[in-house]
N, CA, C and O atoms as a Tinker XYZ file with bonds, in Angstrom:
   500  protein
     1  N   -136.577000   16.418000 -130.919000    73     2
     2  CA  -135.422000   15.569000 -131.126000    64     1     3
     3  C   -134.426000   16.314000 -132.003000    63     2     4     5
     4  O   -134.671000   16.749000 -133.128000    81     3
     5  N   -133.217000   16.413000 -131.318000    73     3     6
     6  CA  -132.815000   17.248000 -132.210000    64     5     7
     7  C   -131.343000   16.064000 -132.948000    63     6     8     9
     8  O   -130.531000   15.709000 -132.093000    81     7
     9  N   -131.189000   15.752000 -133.827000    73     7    10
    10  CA  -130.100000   14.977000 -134.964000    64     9    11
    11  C   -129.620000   16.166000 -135.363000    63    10    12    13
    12  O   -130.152000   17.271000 -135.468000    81    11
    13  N   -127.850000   15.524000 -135.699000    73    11    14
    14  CA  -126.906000   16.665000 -136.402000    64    13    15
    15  C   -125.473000   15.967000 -136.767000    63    14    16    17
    16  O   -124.769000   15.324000 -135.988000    81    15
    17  N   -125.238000   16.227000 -138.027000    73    15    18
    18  CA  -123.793000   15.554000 -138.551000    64    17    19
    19  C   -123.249000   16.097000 -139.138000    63    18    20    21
    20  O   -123.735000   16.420000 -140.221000    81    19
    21  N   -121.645000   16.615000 -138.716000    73    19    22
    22  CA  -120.778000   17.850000 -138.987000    64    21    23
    23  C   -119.734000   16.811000 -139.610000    63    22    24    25
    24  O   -119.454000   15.717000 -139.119000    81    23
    25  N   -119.199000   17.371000 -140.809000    73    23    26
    26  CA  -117.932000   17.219000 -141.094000    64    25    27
    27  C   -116.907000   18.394000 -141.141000    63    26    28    29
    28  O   -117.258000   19.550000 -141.380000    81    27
    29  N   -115.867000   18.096000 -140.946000    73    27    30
    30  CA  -114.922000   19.128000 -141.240000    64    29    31
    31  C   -113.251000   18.601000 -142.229000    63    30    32    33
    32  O   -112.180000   18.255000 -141.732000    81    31
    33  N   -113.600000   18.723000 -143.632000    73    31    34
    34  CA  -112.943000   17.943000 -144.127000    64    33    35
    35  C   -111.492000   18.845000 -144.825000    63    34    36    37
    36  O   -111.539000   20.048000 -145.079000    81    35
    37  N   -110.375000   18.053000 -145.030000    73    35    38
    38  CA  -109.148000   19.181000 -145.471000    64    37    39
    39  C   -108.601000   18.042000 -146.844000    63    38    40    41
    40  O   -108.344000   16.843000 -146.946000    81    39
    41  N   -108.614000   18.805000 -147.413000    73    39    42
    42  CA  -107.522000   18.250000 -148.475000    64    41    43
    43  C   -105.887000   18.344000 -148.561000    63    42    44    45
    44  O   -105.166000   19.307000 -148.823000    81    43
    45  N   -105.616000   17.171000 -148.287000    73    43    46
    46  CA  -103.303000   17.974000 -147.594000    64    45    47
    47  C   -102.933000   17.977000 -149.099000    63    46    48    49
    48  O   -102.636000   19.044000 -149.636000    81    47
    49  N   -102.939000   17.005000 -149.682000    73    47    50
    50  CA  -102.023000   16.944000 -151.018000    64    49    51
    51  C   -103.439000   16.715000 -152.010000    63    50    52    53
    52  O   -104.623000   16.925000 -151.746000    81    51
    53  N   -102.601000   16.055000 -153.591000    73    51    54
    54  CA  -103.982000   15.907000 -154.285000    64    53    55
    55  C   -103.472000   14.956000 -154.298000    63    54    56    57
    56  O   -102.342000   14.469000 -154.289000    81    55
    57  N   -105.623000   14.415000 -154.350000    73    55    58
    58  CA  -105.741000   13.059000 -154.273000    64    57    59
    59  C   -106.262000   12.708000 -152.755000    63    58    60    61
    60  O   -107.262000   12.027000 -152.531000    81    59
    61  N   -105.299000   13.368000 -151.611000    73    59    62
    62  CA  -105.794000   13.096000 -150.416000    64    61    63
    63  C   -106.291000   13.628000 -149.614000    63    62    64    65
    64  O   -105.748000   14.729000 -149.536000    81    63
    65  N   -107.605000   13.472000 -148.378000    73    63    66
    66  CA  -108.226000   13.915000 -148.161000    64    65    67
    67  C   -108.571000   13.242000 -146.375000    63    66    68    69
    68  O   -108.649000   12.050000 -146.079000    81    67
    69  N   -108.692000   14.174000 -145.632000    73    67    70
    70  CA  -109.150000   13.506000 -144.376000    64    69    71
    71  C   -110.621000   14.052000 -143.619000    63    70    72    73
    72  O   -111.078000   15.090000 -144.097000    81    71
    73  N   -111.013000   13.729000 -143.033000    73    71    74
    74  CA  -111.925000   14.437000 -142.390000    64    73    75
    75  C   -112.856000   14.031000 -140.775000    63    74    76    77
    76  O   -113.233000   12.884000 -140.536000    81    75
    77  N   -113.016000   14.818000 -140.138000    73    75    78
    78  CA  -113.368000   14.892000 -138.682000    64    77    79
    79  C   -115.188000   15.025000 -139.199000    63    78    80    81
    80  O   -115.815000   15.842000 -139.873000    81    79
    81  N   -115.544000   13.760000 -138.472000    73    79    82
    82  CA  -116.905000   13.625000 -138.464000    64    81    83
    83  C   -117.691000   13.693000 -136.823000    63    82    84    85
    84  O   -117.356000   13.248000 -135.725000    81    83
    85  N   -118.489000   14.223000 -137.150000    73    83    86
    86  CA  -119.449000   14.278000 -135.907000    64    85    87
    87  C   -120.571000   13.820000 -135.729000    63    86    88    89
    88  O   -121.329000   14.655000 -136.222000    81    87
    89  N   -121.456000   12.574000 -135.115000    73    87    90
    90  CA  -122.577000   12.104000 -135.440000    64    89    91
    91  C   -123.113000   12.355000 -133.907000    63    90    92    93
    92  O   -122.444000   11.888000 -132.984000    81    91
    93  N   -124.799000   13.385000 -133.517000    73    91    94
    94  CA  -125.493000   13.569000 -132.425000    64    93    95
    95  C   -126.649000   12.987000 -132.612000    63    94    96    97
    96  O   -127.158000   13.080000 -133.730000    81    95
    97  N   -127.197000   12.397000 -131.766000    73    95    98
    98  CA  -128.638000   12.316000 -131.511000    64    97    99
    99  C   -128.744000   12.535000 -130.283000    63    98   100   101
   100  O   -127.992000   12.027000 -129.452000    81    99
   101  N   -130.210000   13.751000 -129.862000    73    99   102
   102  CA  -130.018000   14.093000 -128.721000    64   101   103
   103  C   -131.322000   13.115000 -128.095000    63   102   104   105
   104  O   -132.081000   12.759000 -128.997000    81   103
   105  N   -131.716000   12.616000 -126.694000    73   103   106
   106  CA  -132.200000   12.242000 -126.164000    64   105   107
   107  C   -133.639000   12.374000 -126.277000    63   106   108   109
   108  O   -134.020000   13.543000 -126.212000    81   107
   109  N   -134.893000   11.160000 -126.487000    73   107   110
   110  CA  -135.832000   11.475000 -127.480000    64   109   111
   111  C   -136.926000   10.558000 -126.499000    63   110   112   113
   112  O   -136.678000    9.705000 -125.647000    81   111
   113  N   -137.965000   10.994000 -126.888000    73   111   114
   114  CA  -139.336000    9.416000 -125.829000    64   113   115
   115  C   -139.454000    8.494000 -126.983000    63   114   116   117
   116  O   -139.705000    8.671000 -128.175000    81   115
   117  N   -139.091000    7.039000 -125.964000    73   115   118
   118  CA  -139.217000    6.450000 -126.144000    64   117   119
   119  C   -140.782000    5.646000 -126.838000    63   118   120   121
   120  O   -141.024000    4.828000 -127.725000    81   119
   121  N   -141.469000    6.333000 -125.973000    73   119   122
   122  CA  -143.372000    6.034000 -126.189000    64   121   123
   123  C   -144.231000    6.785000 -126.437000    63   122   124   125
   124  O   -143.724000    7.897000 -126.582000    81   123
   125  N   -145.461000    6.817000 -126.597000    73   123   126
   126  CA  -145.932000    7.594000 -126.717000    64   125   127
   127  C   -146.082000    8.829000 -125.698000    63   126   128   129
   128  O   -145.818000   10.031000 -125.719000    81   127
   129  N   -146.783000    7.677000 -124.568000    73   127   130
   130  CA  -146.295000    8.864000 -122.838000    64   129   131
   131  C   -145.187000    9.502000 -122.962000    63   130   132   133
   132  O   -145.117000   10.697000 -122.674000    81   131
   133  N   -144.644000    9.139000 -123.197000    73   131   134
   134  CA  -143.140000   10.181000 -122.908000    64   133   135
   135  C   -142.764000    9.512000 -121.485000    63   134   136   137
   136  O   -142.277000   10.304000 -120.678000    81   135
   137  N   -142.928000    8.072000 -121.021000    73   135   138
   138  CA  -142.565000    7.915000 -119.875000    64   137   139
   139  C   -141.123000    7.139000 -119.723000    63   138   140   141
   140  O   -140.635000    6.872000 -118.625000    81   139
   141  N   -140.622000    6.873000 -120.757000    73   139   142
   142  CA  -139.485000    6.108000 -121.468000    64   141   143
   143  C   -138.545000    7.294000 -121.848000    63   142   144   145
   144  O   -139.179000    8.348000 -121.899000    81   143
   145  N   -137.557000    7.395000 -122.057000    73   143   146
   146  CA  -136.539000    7.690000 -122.984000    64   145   147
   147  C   -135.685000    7.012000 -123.794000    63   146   148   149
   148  O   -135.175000    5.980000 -123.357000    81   147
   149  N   -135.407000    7.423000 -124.984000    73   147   150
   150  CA  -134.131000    6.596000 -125.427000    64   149   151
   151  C   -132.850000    7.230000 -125.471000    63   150   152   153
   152  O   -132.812000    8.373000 -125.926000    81   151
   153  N   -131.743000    6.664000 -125.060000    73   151   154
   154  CA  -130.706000    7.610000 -124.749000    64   153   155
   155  C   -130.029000    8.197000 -126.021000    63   154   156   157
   156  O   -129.953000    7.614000 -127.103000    81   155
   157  N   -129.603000    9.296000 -125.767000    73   155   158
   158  CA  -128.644000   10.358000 -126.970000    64   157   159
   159  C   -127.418000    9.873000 -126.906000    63   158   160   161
   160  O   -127.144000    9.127000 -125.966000    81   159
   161  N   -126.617000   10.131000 -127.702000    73   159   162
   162  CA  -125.214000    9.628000 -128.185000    64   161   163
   163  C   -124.798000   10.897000 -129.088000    63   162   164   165
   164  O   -125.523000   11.777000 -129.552000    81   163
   165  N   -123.046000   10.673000 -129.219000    73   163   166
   166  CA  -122.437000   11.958000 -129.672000    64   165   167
   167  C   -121.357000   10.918000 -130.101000    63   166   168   169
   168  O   -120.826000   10.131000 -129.316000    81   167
   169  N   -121.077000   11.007000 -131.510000    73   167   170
   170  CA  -119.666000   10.179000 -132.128000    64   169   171
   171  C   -118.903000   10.780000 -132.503000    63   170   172   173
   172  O   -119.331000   11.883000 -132.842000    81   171
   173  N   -117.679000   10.623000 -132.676000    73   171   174
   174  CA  -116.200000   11.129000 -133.425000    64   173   175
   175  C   -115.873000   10.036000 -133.786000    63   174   176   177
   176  O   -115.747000    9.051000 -133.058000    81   175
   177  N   -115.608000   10.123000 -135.560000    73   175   178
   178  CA  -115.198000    9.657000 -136.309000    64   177   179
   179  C   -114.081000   10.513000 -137.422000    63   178   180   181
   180  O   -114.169000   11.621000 -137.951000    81   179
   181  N   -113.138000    9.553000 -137.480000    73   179   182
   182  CA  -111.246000   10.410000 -138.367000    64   181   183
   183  C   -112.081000    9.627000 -139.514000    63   182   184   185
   184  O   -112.645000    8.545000 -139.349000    81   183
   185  N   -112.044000   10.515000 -140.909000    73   183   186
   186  CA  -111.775000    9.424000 -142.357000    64   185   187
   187  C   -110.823000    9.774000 -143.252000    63   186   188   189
   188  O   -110.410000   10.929000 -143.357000    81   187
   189  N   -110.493000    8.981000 -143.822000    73   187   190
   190  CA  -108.851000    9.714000 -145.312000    64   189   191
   191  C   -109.028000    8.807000 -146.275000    63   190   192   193
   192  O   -109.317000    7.615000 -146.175000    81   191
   193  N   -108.891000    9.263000 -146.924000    73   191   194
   194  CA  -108.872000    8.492000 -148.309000    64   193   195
   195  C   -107.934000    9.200000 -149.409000    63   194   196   197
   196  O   -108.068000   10.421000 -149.488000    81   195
   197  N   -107.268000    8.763000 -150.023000    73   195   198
   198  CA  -106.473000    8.596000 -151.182000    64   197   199
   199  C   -106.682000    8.214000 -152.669000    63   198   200   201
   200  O   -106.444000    7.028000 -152.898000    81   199
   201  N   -107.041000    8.894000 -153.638000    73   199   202
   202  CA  -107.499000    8.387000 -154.920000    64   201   203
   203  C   -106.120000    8.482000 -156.473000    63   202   204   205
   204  O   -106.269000    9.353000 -157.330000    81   203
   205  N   -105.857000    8.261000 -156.490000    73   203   206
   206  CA  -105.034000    7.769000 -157.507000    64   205   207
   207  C   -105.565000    7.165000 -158.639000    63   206   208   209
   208  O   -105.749000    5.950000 -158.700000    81   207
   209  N   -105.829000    7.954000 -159.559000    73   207   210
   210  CA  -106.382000    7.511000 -161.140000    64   209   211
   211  C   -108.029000    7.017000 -160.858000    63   210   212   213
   212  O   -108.889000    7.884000 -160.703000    81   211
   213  N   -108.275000    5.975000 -160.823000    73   211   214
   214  CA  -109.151000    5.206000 -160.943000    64   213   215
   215  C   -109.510000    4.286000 -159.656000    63   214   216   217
   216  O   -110.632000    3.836000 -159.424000    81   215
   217  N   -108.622000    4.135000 -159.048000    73   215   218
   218  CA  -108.189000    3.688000 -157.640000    64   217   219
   219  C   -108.051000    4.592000 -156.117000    63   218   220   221
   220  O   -107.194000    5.365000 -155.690000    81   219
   221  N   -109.100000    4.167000 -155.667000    73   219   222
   222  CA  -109.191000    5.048000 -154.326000    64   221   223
   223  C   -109.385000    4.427000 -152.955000    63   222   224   225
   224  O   -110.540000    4.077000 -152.711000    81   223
   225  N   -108.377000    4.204000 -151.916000    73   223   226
   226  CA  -107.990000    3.473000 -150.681000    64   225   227
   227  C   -108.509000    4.706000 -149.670000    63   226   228   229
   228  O   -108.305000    5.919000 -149.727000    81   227
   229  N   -109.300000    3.850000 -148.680000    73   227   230
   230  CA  -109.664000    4.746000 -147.442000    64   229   231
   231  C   -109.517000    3.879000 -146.134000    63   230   232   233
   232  O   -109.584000    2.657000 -146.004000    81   231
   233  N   -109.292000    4.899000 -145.176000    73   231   234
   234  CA  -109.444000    4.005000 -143.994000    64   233   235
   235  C   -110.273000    5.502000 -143.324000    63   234   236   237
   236  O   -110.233000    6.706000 -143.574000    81   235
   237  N   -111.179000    4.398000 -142.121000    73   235   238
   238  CA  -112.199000    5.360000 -141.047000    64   237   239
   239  C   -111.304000    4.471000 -139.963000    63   238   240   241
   240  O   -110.783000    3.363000 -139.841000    81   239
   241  N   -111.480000    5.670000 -139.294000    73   239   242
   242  CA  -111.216000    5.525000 -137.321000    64   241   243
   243  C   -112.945000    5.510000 -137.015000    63   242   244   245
   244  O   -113.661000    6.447000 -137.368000    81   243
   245  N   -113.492000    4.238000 -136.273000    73   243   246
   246  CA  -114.944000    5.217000 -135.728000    64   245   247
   247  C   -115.003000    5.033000 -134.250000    63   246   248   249
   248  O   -114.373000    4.313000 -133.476000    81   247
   249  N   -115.940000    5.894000 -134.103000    73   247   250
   250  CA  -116.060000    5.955000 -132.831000    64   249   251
   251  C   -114.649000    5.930000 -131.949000    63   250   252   253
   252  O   -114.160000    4.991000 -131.320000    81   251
   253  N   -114.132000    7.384000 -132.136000    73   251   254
   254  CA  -112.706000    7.225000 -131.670000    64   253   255
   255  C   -112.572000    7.237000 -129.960000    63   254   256   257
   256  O   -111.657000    6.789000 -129.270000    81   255
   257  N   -114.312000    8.179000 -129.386000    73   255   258
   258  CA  -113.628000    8.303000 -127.879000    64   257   259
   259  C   -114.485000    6.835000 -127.211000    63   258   260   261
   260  O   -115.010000    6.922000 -126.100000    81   259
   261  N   -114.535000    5.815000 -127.835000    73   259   262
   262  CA  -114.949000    4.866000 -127.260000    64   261   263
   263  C   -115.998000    4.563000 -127.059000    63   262   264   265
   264  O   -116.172000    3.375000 -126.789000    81   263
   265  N   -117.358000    5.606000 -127.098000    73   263   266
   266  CA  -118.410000    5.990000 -126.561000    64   265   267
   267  C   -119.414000    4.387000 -126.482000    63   266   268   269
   268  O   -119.583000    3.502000 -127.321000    81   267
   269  N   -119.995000    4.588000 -124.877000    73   267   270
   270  CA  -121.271000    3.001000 -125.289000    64   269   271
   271  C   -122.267000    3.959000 -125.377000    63   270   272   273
   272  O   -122.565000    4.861000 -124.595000    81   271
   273  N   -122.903000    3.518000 -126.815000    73   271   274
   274  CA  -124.014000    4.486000 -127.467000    64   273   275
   275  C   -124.859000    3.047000 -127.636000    63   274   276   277
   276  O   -124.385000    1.932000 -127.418000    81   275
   277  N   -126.521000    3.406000 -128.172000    73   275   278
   278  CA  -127.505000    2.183000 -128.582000    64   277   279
   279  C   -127.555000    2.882000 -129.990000    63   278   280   281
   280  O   -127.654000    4.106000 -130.076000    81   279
   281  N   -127.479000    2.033000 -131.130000    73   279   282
   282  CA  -127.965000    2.258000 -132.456000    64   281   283
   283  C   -129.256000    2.453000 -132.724000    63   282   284   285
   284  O   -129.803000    3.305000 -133.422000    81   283
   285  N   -129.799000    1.332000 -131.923000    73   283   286
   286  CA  -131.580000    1.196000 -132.042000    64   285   287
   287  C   -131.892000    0.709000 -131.032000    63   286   288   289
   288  O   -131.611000   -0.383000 -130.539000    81   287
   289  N   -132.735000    1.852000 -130.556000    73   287   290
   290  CA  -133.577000    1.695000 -129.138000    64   289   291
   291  C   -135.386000    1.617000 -129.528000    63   290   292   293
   292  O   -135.859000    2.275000 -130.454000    81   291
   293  N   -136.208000    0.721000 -128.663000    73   291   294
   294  CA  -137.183000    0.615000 -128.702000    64   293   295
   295  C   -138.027000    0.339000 -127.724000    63   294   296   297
   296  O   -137.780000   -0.626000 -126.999000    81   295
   297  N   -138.886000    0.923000 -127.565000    73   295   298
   298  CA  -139.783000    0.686000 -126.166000    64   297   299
   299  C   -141.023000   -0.816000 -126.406000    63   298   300   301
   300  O   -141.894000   -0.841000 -127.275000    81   299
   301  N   -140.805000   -1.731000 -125.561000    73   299   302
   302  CA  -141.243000   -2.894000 -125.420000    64   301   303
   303  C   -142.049000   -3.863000 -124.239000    63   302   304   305
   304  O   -141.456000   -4.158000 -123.202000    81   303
   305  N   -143.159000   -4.229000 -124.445000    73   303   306
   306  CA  -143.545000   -5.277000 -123.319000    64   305   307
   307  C   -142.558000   -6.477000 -123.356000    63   306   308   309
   308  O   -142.560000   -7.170000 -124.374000    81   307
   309  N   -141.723000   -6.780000 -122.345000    73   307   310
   310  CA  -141.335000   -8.396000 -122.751000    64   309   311
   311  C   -141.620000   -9.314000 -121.247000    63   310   312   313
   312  O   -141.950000   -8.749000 -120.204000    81   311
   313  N   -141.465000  -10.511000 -121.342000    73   311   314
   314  CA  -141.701000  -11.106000 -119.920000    64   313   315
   315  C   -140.485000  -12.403000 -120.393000    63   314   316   317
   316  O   -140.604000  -13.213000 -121.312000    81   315
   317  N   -139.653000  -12.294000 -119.692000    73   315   318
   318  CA  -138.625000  -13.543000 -119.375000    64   317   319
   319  C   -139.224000  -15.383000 -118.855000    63   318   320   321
   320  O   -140.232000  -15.559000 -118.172000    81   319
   321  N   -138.646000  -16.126000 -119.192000    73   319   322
   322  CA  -139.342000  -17.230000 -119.049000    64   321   323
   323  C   -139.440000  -17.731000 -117.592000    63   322   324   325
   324  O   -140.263000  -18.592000 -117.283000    81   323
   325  N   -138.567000  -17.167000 -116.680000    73   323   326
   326  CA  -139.158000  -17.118000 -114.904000    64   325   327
   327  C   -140.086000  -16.799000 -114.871000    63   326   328   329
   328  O   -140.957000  -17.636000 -114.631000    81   327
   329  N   -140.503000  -15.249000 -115.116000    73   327   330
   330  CA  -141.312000  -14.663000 -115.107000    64   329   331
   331  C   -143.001000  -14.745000 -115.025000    63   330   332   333
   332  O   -143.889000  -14.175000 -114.391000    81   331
   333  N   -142.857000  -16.238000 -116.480000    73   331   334
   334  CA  -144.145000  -16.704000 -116.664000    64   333   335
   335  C   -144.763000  -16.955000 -116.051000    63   334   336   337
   336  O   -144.283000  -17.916000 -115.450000    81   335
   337  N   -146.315000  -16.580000 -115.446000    73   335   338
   338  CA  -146.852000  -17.584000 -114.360000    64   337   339
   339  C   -148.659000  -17.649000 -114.997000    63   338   340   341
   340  O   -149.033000  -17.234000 -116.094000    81   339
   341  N   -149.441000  -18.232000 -114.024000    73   339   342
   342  CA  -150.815000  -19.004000 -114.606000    64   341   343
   343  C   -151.790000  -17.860000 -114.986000    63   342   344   345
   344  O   -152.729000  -17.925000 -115.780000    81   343
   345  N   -151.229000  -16.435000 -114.003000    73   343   346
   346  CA  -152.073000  -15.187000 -114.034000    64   345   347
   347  C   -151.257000  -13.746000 -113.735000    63   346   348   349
   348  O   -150.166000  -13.600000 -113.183000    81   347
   349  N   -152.003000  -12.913000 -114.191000    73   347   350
   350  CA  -151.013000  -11.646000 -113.278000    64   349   351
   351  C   -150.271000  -11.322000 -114.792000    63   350   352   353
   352  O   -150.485000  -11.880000 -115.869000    81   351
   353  N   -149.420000  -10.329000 -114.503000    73   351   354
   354  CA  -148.570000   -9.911000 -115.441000    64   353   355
   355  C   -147.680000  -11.375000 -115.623000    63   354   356   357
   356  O   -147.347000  -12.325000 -114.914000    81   355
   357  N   -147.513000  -10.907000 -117.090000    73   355   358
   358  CA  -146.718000  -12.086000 -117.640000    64   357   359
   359  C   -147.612000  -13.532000 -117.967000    63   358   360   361
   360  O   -146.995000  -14.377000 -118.615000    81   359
   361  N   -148.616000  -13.769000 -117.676000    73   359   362
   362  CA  -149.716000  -14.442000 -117.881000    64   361   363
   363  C   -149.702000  -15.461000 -118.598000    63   362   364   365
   364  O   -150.542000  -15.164000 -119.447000    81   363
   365  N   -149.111000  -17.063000 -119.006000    73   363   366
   366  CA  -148.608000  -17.692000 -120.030000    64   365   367
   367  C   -149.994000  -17.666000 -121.018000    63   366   368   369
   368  O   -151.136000  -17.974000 -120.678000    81   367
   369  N   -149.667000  -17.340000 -121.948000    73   367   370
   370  CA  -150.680000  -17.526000 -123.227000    64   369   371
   371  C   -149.706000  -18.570000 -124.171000    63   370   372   373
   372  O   -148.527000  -18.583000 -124.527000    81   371
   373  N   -150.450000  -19.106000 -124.289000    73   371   374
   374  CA  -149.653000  -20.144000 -125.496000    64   373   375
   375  C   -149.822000  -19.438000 -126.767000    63   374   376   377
   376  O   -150.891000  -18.849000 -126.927000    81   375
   377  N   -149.052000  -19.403000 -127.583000    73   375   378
   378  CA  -148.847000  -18.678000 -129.225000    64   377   379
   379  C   -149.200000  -17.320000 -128.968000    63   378   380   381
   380  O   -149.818000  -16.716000 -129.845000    81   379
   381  N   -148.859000  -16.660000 -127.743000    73   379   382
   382  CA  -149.418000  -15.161000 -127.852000    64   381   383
   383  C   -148.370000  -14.327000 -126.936000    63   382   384   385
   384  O   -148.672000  -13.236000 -126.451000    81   383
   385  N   -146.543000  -15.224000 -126.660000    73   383   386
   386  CA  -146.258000  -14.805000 -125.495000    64   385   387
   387  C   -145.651000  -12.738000 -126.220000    63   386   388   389
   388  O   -145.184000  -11.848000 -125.509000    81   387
   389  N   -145.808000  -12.698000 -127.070000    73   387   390
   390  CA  -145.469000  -11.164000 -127.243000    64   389   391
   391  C   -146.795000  -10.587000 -127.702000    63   390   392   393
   392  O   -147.018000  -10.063000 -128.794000    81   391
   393  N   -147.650000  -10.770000 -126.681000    73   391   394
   394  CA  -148.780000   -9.796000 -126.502000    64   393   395
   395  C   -149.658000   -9.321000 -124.844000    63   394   396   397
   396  O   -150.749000   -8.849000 -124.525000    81   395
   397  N   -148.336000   -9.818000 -124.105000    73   395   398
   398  CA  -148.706000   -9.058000 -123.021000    64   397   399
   399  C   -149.151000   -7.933000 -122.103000    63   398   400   401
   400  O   -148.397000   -7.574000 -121.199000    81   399
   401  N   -150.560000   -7.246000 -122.318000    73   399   402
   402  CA  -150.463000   -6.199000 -122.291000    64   401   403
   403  C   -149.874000   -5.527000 -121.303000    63   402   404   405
   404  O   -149.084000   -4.588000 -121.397000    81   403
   405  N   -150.375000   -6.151000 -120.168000    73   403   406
   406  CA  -149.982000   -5.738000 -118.132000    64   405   407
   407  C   -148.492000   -5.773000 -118.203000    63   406   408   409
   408  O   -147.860000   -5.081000 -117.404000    81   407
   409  N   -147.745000   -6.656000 -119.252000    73   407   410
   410  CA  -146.188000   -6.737000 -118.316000    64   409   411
   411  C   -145.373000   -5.193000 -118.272000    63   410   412   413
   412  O   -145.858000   -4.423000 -119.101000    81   411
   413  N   -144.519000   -4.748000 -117.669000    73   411   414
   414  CA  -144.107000   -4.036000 -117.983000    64   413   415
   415  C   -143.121000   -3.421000 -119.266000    63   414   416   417
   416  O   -142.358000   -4.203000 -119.833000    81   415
   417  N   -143.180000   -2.090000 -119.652000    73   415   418
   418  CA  -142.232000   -1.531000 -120.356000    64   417   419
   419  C   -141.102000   -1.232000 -120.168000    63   418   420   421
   420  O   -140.767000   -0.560000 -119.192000    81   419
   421  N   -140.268000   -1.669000 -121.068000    73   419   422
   422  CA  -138.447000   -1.302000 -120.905000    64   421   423
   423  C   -138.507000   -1.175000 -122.439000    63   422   424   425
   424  O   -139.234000   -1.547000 -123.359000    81   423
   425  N   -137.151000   -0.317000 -122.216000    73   423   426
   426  CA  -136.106000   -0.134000 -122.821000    64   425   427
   427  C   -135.718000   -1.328000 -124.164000    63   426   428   429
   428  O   -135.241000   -2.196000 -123.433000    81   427
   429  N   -135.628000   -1.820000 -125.329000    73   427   430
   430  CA  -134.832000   -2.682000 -126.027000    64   429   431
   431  C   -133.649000   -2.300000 -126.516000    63   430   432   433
   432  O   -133.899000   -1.162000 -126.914000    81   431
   433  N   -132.434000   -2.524000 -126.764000    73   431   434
   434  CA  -132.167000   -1.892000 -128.073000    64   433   435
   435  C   -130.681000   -2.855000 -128.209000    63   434   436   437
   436  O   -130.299000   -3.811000 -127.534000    81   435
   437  N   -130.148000   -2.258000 -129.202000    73   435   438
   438  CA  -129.118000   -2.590000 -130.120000    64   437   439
   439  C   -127.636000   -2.201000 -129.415000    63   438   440   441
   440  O   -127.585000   -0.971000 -129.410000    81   439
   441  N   -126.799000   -2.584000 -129.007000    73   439   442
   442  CA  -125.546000   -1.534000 -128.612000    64   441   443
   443  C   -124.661000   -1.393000 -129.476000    63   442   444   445
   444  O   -123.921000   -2.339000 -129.746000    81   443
   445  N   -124.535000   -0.101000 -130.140000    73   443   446
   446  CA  -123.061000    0.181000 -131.195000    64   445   447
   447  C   -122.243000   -0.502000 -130.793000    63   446   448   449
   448  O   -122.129000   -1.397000 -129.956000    81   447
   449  N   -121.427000    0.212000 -131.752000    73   447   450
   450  CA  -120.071000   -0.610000 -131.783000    64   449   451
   451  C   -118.969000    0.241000 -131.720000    63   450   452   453
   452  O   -118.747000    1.360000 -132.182000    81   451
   453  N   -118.107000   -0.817000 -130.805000    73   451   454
   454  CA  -117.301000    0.473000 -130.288000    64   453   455
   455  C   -116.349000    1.008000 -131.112000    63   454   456   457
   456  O   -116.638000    0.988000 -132.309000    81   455
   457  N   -114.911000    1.653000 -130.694000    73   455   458
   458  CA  -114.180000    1.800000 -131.166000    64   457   459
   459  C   -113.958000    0.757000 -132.268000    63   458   460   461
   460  O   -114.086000   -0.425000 -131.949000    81   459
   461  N   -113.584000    1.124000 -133.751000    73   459   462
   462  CA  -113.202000    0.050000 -134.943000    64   461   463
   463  C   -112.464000    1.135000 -135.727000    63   462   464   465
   464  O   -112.376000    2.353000 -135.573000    81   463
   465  N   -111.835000    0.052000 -136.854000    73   463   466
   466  CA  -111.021000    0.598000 -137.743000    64   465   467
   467  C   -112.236000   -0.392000 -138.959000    63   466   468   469
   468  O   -112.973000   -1.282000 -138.533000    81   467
   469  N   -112.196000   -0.049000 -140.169000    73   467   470
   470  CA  -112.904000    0.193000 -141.236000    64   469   471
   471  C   -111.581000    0.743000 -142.722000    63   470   472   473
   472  O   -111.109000    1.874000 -142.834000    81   471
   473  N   -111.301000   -0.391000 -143.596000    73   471   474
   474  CA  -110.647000    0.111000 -144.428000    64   473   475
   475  C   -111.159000   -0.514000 -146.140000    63   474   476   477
   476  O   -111.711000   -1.578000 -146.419000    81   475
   477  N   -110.748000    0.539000 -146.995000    73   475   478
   478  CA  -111.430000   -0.227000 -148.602000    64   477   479
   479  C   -110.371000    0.234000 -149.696000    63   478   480   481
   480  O   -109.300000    0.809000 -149.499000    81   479
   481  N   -110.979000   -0.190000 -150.974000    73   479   482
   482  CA  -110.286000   -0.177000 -152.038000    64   481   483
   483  C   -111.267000   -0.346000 -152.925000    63   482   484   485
   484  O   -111.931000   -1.346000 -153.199000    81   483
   485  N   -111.291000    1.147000 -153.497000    73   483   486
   486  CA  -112.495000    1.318000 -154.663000    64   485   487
   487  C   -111.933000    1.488000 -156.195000    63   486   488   489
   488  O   -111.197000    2.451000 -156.406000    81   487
   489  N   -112.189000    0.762000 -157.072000    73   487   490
   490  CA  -111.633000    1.017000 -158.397000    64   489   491
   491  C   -112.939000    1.059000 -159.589000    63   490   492   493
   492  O   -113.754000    0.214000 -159.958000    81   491
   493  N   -112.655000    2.596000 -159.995000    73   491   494
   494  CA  -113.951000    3.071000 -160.554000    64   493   495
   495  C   -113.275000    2.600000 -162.538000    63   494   496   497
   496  O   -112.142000    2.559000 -163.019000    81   495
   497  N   -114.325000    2.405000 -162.983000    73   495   498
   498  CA  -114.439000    2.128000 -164.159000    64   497   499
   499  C   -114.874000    3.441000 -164.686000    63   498   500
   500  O   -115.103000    3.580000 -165.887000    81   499
């Protein structure tokens, strides 16, 4: 699995500061088999910030090229409530329906978030 996060940051004036972020995760198994994957993702993110005395304003661009990435992926038995039946995969167990062993494995996960703007105001003591 290979992870990697590049910045490339410039200072224009003082005080201010921008920088080109890069966030990879490359494509990884999901399970133990290795019969799953979870998918890789590649982000671009702009940040700047401005500090003035004690007072420091930032804004992030993220995820600027839009990308549909999963935050958190996980490999899972689940069975949908059609699904349920008396025997067979999916098997109704009462108080046990997330311990199916037979049903099949998929994919779970989380979907980022897309393109956003992100802004603050930090005042250090």
């Amino acid at each position: 699995m290979r992870k990697q996060k590049t910045r490339l940051t410039a200072e224009l004036l003082p005080g201010l500061s921008t920088a080109l972020r890069v966030r990879f995760l490359d494509d990884r198994p999901a399970n133990e088999d290795r019969s799953l994957t979870a998918r890789g993702y590649t982000l671009l993110d702009f940040l700047a910030k401005y500090r003035w005395r004690n007072v420091e304003a930032s804004l992030a661009l993220l995820n600027l090229t839009n990308t549909n990435w999963r935050a958190a992926q996980f490999a899972d038995n689940t069975c949908v409530r059609r699904e349920l039946r008396a025997t067979g995969p999916c098997a109704f167990k009462p108080g046990k329906q997330g311990t199916h062993a037979d049903a099949p494995a998929d994919i779970h996960f989380t979907p980022g978030d897309p393109i956003g703007v992100r802004a603050g105001l930090t005042v250090f003591f």
